[in-house]
Steps between C-alpha positions, in 0.01 A plus 500: 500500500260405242627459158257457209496197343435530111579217318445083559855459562495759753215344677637171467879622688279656742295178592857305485581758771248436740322848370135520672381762276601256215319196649200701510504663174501167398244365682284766396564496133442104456349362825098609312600329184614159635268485770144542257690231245502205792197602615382531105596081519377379796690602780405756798643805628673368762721264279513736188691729803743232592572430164570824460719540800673201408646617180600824597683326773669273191536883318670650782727186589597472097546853488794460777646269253779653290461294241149570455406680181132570482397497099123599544312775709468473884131471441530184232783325725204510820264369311666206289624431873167555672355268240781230493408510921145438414463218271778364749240533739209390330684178348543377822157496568446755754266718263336437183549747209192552285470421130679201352771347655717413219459810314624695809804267550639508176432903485667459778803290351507743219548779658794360704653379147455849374679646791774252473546617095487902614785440820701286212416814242656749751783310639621491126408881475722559795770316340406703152547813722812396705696412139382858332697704681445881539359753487249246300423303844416835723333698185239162478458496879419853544270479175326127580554452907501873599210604256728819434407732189715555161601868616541403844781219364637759241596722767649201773688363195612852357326444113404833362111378418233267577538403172872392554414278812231344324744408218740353762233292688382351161905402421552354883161333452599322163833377703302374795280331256802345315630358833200422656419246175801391513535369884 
């Protein structure tokens, strides 16, 4: 009945499914981190928890989403979310963050702006990777997404070295780059 869950995509399906053992991996792996950061800038335990509650409720109802193509870790999703919630929070007046208001709010703007320029950066990989065809699309992947080694590729893809992969991945990787620069 269990099945391990090894990689963020995994963990991701399984919270999409409803997967307990996934919502609490979760939890446990990120709740600490967001949690000391709100209470690191003003707020208390009790809201750095809803906060925290409240974007894993936004994780698990985007993760339902077909469309929706995480580009970042689990981890770095919760907390630009948990964050976003916070100066939400504290903008309306309900808390007040410590340290200087501006400088906050436009860290704050710039990080959104960055995330907006990173989502636009991997929508035009995806269409980079949907245009390159295979085996170059599924030799990236399992080298990039699926953290897989150069033998471990060699042998999936049938090259007689390590060497030989490597060579490959460098060609397909020139061709995505192509593409991708040219979108």
């Amino acid at each position: 009945m269990y099945q391990a869950i090894q990689t963020e995509q995994q963990l991701l399906d399984a919270l999409a499914n409803s997967n307990r053992q996934a919502t609490e991996l979760i939890y446990r792996q990120h709740s600490k981190i967001v949690i000391a950061w709100i209470v690191q800038n003003g707020g208390d335990a009790v809201d750095a928890e809803d906060i925290f509650q409240e974007a894993m409720v936004i994780l698990f109802e985007k993760s339902q989403s077909a469309s929706f193509r995480l580009s970042c870790k689990i981890g770095t999703y919760l907390f630009a979310v948990s964050k976003h919630l916070w100066y939400k929070k504290w903008k309306r007046g309900q808390r007040t963050v410590l340290g200087d208001d501006f400088t906050q709010e436009k860290a704050y703007e710039d990080d959104i702006v960055g995330h907006e320029e990173r989502e636009l950066h991997f929508e035009q990989l995806d269409q980079a990777l949907d245009k390159i065809g295979e085996p170059c699309r599924t030799l990236l992947r399992a080298f990039y997404m699926q953290n897989k080694s150069m033998q471990d590729i060699a042998a999936q893809f049938g090259y007689t070295n390590a060497d030989n992969a490597k060579t490959q991945k460098y060609k397909c990787l020139n061709r995505l780059r192509k593409l991708f620069y040219e979108a």
